[in-house]
FIPA-451006 format. One record per residue (C-alpha): residue in three letters; y, z, x. Coordinates in steps of 0.05 Angstrom, whole numbers, padded with zeros to 5 digits. Each point is the difference from the previous one (the first is absolute). Layout:
// FIPA-451006
 type     c2     c3     c1
  Ala      Y      Z      X
...
END
This chain:
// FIPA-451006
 type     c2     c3     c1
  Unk  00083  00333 -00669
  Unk  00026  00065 -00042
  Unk  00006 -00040 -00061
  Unk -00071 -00022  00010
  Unk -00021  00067  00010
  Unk  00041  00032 -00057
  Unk -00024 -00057 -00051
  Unk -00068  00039  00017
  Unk -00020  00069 -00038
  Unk -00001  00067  00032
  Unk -00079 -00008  00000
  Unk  00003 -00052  00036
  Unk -00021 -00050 -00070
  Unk  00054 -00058  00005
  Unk  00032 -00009 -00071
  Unk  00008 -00074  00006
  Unk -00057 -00048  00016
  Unk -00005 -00009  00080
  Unk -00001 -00076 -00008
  Unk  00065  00005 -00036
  Unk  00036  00045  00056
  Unk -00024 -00046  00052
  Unk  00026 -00067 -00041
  Unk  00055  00015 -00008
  Unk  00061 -00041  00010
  Unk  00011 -00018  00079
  Unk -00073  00035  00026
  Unk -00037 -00065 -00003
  Unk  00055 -00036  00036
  Unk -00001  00057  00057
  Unk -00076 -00018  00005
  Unk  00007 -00079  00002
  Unk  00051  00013  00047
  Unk -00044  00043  00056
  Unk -00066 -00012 -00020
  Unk -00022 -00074  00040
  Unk -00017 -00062 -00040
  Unk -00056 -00014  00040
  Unk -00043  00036  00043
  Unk -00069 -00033  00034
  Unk -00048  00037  00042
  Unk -00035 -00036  00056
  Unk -00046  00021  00052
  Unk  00049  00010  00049
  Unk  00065 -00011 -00030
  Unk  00037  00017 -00066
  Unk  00054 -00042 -00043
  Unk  00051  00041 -00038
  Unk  00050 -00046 -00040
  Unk  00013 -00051  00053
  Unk -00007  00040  00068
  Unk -00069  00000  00033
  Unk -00016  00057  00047
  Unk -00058  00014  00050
  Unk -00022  00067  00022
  Unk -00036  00034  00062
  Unk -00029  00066  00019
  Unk -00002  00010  00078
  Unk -00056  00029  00031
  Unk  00020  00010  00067
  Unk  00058 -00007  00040
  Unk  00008  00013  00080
  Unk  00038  00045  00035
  Unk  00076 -00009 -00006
  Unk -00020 -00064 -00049
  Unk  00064 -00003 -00054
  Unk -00005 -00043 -00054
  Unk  00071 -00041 -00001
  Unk -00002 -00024 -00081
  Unk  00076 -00026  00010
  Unk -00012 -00061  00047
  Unk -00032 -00034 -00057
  Unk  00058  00008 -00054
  Unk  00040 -00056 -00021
  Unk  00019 -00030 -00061
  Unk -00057 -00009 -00054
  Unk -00044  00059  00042
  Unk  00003  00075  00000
  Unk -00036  00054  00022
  Unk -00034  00066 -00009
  Unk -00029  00056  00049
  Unk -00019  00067 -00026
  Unk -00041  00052  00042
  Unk -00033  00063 -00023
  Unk -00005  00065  00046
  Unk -00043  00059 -00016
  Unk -00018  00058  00036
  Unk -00075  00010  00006
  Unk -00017  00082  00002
  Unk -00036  00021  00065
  Unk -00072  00005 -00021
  Unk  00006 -00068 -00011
  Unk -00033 -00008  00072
  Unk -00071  00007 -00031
  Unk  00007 -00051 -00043
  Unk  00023 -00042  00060
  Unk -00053  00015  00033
  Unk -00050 -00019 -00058
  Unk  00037 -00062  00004
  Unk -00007 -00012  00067
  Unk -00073  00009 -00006
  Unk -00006 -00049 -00067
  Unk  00042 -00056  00054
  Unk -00031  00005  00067
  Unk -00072 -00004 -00039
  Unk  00017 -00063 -00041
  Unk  00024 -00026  00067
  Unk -00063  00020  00041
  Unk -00043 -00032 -00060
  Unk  00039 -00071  00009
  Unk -00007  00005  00078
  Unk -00079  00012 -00008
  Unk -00006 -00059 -00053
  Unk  00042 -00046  00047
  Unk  00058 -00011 -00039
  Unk  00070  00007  00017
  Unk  00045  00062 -00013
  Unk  00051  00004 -00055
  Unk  00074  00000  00034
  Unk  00023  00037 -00060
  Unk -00058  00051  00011
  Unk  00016  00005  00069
  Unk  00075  00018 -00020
  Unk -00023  00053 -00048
  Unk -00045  00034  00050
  Unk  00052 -00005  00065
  Unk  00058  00022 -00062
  Unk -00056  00071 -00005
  Unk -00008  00009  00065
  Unk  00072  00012  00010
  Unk  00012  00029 -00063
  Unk -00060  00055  00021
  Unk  00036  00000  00083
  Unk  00060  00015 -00030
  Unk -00027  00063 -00051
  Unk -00041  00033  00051
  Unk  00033 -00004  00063
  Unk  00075 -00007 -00011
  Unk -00007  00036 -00070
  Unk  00054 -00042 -00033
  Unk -00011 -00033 -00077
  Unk -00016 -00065 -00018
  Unk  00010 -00040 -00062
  Unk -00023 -00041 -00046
  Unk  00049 -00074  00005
  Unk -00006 -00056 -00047
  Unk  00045 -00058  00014
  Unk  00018 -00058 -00052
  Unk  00042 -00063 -00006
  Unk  00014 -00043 -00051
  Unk  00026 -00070  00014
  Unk  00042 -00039 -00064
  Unk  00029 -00071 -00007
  Unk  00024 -00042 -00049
  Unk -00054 -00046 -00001
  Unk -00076 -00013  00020
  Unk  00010 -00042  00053
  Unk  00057  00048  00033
  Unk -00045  00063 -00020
  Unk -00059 -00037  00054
  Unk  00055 -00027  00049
  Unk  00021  00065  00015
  Unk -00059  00040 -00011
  Unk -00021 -00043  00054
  Unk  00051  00018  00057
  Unk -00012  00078 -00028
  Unk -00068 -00011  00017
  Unk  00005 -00030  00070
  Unk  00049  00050  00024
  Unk -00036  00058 -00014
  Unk -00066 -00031  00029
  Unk  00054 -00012  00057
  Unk  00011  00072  00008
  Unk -00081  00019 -00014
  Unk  00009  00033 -00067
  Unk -00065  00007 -00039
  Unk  00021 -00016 -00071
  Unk -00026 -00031 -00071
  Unk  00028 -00036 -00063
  Unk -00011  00048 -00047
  Unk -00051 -00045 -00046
  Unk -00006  00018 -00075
  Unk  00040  00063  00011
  Unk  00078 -00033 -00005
  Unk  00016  00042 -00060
  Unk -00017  00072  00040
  Unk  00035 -00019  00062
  Unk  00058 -00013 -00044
  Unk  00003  00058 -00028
  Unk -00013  00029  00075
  Unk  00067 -00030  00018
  Unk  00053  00028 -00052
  Unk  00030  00059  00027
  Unk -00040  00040 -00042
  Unk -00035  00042  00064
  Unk -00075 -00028 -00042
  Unk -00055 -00028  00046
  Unk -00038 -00033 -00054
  Unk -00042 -00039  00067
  Unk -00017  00051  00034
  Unk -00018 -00036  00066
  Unk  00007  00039  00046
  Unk -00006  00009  00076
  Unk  00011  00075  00045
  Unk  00063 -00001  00051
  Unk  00025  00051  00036
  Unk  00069  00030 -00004
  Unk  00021 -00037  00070
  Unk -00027 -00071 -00021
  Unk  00039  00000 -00072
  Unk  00070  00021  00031
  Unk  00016 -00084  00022
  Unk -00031 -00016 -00075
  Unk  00060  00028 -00037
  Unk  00057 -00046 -00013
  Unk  00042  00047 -00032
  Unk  00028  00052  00057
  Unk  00054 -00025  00038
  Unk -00010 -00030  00065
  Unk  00051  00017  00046
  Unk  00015 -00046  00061
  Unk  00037  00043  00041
  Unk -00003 -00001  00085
  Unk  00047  00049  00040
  Unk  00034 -00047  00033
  Unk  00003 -00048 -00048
  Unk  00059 -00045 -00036
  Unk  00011  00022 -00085
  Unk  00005 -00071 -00025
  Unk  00003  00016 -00067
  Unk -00025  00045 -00060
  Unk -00072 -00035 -00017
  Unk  00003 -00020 -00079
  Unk -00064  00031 -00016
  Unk  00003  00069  00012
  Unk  00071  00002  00018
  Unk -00008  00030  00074
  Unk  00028 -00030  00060
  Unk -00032 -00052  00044
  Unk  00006  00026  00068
  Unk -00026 -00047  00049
  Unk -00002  00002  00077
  Unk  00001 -00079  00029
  Unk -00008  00023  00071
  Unk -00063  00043 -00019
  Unk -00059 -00016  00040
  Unk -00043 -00034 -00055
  Unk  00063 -00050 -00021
  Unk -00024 -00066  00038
  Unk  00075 -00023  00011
  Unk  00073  00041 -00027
  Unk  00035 -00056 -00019
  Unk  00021 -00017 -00071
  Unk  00007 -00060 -00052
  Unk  00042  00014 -00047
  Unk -00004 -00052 -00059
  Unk  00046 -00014 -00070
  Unk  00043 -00034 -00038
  Unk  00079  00019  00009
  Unk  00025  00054 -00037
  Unk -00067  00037 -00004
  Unk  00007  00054  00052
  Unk -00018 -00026  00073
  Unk  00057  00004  00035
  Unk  00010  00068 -00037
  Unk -00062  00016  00028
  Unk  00004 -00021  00072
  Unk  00070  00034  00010
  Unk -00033  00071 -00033
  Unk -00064 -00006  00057
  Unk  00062 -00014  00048
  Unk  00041  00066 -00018
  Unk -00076  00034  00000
  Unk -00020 -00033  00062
  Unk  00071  00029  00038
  Unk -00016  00066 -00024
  Unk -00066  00004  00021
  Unk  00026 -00019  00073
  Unk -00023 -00067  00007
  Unk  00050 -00049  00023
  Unk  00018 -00064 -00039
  Unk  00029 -00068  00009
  Unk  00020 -00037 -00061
  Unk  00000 -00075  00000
  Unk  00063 -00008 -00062
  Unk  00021 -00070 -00017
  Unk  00034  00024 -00054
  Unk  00041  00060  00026
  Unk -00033  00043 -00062
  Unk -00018  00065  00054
  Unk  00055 -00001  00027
  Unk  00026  00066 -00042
  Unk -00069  00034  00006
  Unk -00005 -00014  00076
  Unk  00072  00042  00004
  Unk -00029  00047 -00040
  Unk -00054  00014  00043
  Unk  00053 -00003  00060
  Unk -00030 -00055  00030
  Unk  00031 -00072  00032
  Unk  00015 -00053 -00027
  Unk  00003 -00062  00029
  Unk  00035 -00069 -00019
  Unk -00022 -00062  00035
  Unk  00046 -00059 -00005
  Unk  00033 -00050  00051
  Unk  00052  00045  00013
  Unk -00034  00066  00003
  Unk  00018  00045  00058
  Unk -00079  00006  00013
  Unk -00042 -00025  00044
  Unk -00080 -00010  00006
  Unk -00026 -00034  00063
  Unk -00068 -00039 -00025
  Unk -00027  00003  00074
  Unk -00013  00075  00002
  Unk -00062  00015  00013
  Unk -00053  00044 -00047
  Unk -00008  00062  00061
  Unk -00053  00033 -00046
  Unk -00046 -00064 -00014
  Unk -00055 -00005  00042
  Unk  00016 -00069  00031
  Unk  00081  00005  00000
  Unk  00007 -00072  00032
  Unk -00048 -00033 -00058
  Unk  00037  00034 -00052
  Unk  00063 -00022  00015
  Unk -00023 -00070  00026
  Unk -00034 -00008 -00075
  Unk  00072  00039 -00022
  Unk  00046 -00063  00027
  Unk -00050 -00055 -00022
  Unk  00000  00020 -00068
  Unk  00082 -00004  00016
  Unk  00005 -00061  00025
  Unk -00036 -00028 -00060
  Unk  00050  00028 -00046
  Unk  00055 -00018  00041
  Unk -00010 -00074  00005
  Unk -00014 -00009 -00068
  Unk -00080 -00028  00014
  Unk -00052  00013  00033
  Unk -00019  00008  00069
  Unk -00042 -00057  00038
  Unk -00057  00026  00039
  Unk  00039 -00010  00072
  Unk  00056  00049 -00028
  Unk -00041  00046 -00022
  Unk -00053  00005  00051
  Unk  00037 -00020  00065
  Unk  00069 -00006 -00007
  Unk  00028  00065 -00033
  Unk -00057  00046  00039
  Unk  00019 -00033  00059
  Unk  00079  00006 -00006
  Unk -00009  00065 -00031
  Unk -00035  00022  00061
  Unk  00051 -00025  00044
  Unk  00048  00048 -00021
  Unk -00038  00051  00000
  Unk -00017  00005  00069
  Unk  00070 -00023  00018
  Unk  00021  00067 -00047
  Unk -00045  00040  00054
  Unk -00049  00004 -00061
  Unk -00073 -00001  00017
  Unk -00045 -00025 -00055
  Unk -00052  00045  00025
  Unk  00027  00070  00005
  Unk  00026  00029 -00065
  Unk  00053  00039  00033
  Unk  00043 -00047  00037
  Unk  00013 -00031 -00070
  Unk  00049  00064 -00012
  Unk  00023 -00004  00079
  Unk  00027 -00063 -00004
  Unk  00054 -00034 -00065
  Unk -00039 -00033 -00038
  Unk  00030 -00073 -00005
  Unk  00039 -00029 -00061
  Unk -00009 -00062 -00035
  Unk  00058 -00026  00041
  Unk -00039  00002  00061
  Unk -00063 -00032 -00019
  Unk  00049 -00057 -00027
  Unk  00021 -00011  00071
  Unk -00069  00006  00030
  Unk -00021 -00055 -00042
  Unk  00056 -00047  00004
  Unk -00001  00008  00083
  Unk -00076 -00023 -00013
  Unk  00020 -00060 -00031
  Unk -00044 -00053 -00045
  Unk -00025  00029 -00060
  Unk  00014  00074  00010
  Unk  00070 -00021  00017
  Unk -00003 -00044 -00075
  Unk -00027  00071 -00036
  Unk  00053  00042  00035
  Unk  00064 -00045 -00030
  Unk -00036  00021 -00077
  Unk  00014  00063  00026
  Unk  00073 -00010 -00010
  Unk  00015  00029 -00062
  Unk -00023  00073  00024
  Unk  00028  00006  00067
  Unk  00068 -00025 -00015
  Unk  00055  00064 -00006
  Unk  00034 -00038 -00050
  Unk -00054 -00013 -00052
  Unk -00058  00049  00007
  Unk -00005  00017  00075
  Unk  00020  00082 -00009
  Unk -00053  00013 -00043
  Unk -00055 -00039  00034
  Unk  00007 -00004  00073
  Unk  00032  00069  00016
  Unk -00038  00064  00024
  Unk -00017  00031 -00071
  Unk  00043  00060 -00019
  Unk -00033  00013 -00064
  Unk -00033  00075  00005
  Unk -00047  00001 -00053
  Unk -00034  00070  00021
  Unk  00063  00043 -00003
  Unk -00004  00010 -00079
  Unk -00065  00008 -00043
  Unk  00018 -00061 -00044
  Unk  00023 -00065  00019
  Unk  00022 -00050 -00048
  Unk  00017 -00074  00028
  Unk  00042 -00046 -00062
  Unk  00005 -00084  00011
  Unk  00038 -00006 -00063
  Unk  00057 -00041  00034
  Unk -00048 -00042  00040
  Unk -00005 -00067 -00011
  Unk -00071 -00041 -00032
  Unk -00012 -00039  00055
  Unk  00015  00063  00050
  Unk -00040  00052 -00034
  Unk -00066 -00009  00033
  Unk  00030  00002  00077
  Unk  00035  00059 -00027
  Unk -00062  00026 -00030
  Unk -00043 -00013  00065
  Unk  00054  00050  00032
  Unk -00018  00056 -00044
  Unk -00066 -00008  00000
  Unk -00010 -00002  00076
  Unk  00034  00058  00002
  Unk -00031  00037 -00044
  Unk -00069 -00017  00027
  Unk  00023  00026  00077
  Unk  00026  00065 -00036
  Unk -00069  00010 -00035
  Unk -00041 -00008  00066
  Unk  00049  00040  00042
  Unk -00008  00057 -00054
  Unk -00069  00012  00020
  Unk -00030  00021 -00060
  Unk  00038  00067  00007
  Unk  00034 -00014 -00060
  Unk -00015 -00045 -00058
  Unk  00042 -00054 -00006
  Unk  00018 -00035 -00078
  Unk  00024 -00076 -00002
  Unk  00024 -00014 -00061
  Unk  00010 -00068 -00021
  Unk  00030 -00009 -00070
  Unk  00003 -00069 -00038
  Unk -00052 -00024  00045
  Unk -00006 -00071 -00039
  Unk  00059 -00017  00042
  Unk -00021  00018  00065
  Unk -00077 -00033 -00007
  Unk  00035 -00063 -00017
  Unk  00011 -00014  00078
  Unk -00066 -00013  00034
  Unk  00014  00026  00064
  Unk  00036  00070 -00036
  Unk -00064 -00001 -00035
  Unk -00048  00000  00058
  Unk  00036  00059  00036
  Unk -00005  00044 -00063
  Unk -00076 -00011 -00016
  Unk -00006  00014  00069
  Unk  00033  00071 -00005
  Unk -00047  00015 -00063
  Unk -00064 -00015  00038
  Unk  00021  00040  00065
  Unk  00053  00056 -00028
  Unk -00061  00038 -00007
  Unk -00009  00011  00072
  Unk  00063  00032  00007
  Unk  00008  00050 -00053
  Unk  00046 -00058 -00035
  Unk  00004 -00025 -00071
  Unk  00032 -00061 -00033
  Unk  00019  00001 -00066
  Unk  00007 -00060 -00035
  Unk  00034 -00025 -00074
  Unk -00012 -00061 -00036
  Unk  00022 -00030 -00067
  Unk -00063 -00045 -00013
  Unk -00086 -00008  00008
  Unk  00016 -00069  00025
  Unk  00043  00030  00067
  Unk -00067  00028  00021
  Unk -00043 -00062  00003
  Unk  00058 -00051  00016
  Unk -00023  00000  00084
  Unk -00047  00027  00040
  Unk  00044  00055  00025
  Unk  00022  00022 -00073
  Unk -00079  00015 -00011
  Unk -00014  00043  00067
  Unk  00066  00036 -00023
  Unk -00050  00018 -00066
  Unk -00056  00006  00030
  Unk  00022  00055  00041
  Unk  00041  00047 -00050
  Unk -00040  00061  00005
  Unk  00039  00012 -00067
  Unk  00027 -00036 -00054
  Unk  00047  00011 -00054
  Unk  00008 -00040 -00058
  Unk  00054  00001 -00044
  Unk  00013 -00039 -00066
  Unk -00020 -00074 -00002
  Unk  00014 -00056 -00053
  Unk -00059 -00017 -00036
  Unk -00017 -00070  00033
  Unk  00006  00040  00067
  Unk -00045  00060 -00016
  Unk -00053 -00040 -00004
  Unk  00006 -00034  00069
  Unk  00023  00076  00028
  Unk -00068  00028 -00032
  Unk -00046 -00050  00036
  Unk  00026  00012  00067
  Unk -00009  00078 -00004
  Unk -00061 -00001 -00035
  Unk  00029  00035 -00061
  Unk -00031  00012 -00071
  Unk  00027 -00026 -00056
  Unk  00025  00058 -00035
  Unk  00029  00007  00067
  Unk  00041 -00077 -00004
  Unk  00015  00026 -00069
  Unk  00038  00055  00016
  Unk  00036 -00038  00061
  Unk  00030 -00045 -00056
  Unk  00016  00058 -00047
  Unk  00034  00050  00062
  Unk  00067  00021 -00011
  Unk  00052  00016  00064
  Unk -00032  00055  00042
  Unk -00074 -00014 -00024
  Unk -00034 -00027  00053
  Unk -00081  00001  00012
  Unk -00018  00027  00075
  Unk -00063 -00034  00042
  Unk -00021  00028  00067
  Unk -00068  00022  00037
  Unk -00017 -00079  00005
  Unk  00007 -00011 -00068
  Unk -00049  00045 -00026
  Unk  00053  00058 -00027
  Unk  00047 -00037 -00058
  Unk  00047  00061 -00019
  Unk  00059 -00009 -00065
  Unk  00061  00031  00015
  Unk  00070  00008 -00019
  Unk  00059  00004  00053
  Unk  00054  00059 -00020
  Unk  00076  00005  00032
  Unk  00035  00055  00009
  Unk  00053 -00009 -00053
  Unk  00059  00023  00056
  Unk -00029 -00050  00044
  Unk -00017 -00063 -00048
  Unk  00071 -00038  00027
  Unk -00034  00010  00071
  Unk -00065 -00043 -00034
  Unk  00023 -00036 -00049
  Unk  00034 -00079  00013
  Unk  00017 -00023 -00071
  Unk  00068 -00024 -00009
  Unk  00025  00063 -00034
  Unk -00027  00041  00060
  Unk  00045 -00036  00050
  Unk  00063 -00005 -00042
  Unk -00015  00077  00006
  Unk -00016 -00002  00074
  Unk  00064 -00035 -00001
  Unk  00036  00047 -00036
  Unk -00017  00061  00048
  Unk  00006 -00032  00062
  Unk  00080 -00012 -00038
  Unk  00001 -00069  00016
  Unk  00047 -00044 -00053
  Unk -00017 -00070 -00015
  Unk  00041 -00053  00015
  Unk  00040 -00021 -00067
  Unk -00012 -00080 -00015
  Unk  00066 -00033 -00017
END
């Protein structure tokens, strides 16, 4: 630019030919480079080079309406809003009122010649009456707002496909709006950030009614007693959410992602967040990876296996359900079935068992009906109702012999037909492992834990919110029965003040069984982490996401994750930090447990 200026004389006269300066050498490639090859004015739309682009102008909008341009991107469309906001001075409210006058008079004129009133008109005319409510009685300004959008695609046929959907979701949400027909080019230049209205239509608002217009201040989610589940990736504050609030439908969690991406990263942070906040948590580990974080916190740890020196009697009954006896009848059925490998006939389940398990009750000195003679008496083991049932003879005497394998003191007798002397409410968190548990044991062993756990959350009372985690939950969902019991904490935990929080590798673990898709359908929030780009498709359908939003799931790296709750309607992107003097508490990659390893100063075995 100075050497174009300086080839110019002082008075301003240039001393070499303008077409020559402007010729020269590289100027008319910088022109064929930015200026379009093509560019075709329609009606209502506008081709420059080879993208086509429709405009509109919106005339009205009601209260709290938001215009959400970034649901329709994806690849081949983009998309444009600009808004203008201008302060009208305060003897504007004569000219209102001359406007008022001019509307309500074409209106009366159409009513007297029987024909029916413009809905624009009408807007215009309730838009003044407002505009004059709000001068001369609460004496705040109003402004002049103008609203465009411009819609662009690689191609005609996209360009109407989409313009389409735009169309029908802001009739949806009762927006008065208009392609902007023969006036393309000025709404163009109405959307470069060049603060020039060249439109100029324009509606008055009120200071109150533009504040949920602007998408540029930073919405903070924030509640008191909330959980910070990460920084949002927006506007870079933190996402603090309360699941237990009373407009949450249901606290529990699904937790969704490929490995490596940040799940279990994120499940053990909401567990170290959860203990500090005083809730109490059980931790459901086949993997022993909390083990370290649950001594952290200085809570118990407990190892299940054959040889264990615990103890959890499956006949205990649930004292804070309302019908103890049902619960623990349904409790031993659901048993039974895993124990003897199929399932129940109808006798078994709907005379034998209650009947035998009735038995010993009352021979306990336990009566069904009154809730406190269940603590009074012992409650019986699973050694005694084996008894019962072979004294009965017949069939119950057949089912009582496939009991065998868990009465027995040499095989697995100690852990499942002893009065339980596992204490779950003496430390905050709880974490039970079944890493040396055997396949075709784990889901008896399971069935333990989670009976347990459900008679801890109904004896709590609601007093104190209660946190089931449930980490590589593929695993678990695989056995039917398992299944059942944990879809049936995620529909009633609410009741109690309880949560589950579930973590899954893949979109097809949610649909696989009936069970797996209550489990979804009752997440009151959801938290997606990366996905491989033949599952983000699949993960995108079943939680109704956009498809910038699918796009990103493929593109997340660890820690970005993409936060859903308030049934689906609040879809929040955030990123999960660690505390770096806490990331070998988090983390599980092979380099974190050699270092795990390394502190605890345990030396491998050498291999000769």
């Amino acid at each position: 630019m100075l050497d174009f200026l300086k080839r110019f004389g002082q008075d301003g006269d240039a001393q070499e030919p303008v077409e020559t300066i402007l010729l020269d050498a590289g100027a008319r490639d910088f022109v064929d480079q930015v200026a379009p090859t093509v560019y075709e004015e329609r009606s209502d739309c506008v081709r420059v080079g080879e993208v086509w682009m429709r405009g509109y102008y919106v005339a009205d909008l009601p209260p709290g309406a938001r215009l959400d341009a970034e649901r329709f991107l994806r690849p081949g469309v983009d998309a444009w809003v600009s808004f203008y906001v201008r302060p009208l001075p305060p003897e504007v409210a004569a000219t209102l009122h001359r406007r008022r006058t001019e509307l309500a008079g074409s209106e009366i004129f159409d009513r007297r010649r029987g024909a029916l009133g413009s809905y624009g008109r009408q807007a215009q005319l309730a838009a003044v009456d407002q505009a004059l409510r709000e001068i001369e009685v609460g004496g705040r300004p109003v402004y002049h707002f103008s609203l465009y959008m411009m819609v662009a695609a690689v191609s005609e046929e996209l360009l109407d496909e989409v313009c389409q959907r735009v169309e029908d979701y802001m009739r949806s949400l009762r927006v008065a709006f208009h392609r902007a027909r023969w006036m393309q080019p000025a709404l163009e230049y109405s959307l470069l950030p060049a603060g020039t209205d060249r439109l100029h239509m324009v509606r008055n608002m009120t200071a109150g009614a533009l504040g949920p217009l602007f998408p540029f201040t930073r919405r903070v989610y924030y509640e008191p007693d909330g959980f910070p589940y990460g920084l949002h990736a927006v506007n870079g504050t933190w996402v603090i959410l309360d699941p237990f609030a009373p407009g949450m439908a249901n606290a529990s969690h699904l937790i969704l992602g490929r490995p490596g991406t940040g799940k279990s990263t994120f499940l053990k942070r909401f567990v170290e967040l959860a203990a500090v906040l005083g809730h109490r948590v059980i931790v459901v580990d086949l993997e022993r990876e909390y083990a370290s974080l649950i001594e952290d916190l200085g809570g118990t740890y407990v190892s299940l296996s054959r040889t264990c020196p615990y103890s959890i009697n499956i006949l205990d009954p649930g004292l804070g359900d309302e019908d103890p006896f049902g619960a623990a009848l349904s409790s031993l059925i659901g048993f039974m079935g895993i124990a003897v490998g199929r399932e129940l006939t109808a006798v078994e389940r709907k005379s034998i068992l209650p009947y035998c398990y009735h038995s010993l009750l009352e021979k306990a000195g336990i009566d069904v009906d009154d809730p406190a003679s269940w603590s009074q008496g012992r409650s019986p083991t699973l050694n005694d109702l084996q008894r019962l049932m072979e004294e009965e003879g017949g069939p119950a005497a057949d089912l009582a012999r496939l009991l065998y394998p868990y009465t027995a003191e040499n095989l697995y007798g100690r852990l499942f037909s002893r009065p339980t002397n596992v204490d779950i409410g003496k430390t905050p968190v709880v974490g039970f492992t079944l890493q040396g548990v055997s396949e075709e044991m784990l889901a008896p062993f399971l069935w333990l834990v989670v009976s347990l756990v459900w008679r801890e959350v109904t004896a709590a009372g609601g007093v104190q919110p209660v946190h089931l985690v449930v980490d590589e939950g593929w695993y678990l969902m695989r056995h039917p029965d398992v299944g059942v019991a944990l879809a049936d904490m995620a529909r009633r935990f609410r009741k109690h003040r309880a949560a589950l929080h579930l973590a899954t590798h893949f979109a097809t673990d949610l649909v696989s069984s009936q069970h797996a898709q209550v489990i979804r359908g009752a997440a009151g929030v959801v938290v997606l982490f990366g996905q491989q780009p033949e599952e983000a498709k699949e993960v995108g359908s079943l939680f109704g996401l956009s498809e910038v939003e699918v796009a990103r799931l493929r593109s997340f790296g660890q820690g970005d994750a993409l936060l859903i709750w308030d049934g689906g309607r609040a879809h929040v992107p955030i990123y999960v930090p660690l505390d770096p003097r806490r990331r070998w508490l988090f983390e599980t990659g092979p380099e974190q447990r050699q270092a795990e390893t390394v502190r605890r100063g345990v030396t491998p075995a050498a291999v000769e």
